[in-house]
N, C-alpha and C positions, 0 to 999 in steps of 0.2 A: 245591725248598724251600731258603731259606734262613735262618741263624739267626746270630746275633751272642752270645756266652757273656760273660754278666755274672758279675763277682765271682770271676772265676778270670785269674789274671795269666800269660796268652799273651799281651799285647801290651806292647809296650815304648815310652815314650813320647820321641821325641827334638825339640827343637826349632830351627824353620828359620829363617833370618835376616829381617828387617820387610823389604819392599817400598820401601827405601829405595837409595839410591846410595851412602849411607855404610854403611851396613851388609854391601855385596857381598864376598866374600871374607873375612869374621867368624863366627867360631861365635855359632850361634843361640842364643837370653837365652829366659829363661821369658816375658817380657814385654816391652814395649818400650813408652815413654811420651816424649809430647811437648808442645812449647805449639805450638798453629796461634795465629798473628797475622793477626788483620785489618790485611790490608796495603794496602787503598782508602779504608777511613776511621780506622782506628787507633781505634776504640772497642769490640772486644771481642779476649778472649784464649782460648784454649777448650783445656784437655786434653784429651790424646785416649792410649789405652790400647789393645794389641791385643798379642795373642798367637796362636802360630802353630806349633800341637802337630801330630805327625806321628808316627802309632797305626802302629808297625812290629810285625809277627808275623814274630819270629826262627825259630819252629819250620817244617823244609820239609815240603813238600805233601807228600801221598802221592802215588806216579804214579797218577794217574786212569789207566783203560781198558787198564793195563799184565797181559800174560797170564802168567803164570809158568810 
């Protein structure tokens, strides 16, 4: 069985750097945005928007199958 606990805060949310080469070795942004240019005909511009949350549970396991 498993289950995911809503509305009770055991997890911690930390965020990870965009998928970029500029961004390597930078602390993670809540968001990160950009302009893509058409770069074969130069007739559109397009924002683009992305985020990249990372749901850590600080609290340690129990030892499963441990006999006391």
């Amino acid at each position: 069985m498993k289950f995911f606990p809503v509305a009770v805060p055991i997890f911690q949310i930390a965020h990870v750097q965009a998928e970029r080469f500029e961004f390597v070795k930078t602390p993670g942004q809540k968001t990160y945005s950009w302009i893509a240019l058409d770069r074969d005909r130069d007739s559109w511009a397009d924002v683009e928007q992305y985020s990249y949350p990372l749901h850590v549970c600080p609290m340690q396991a129990p030892d499963a199958g441990k006999i006391n």
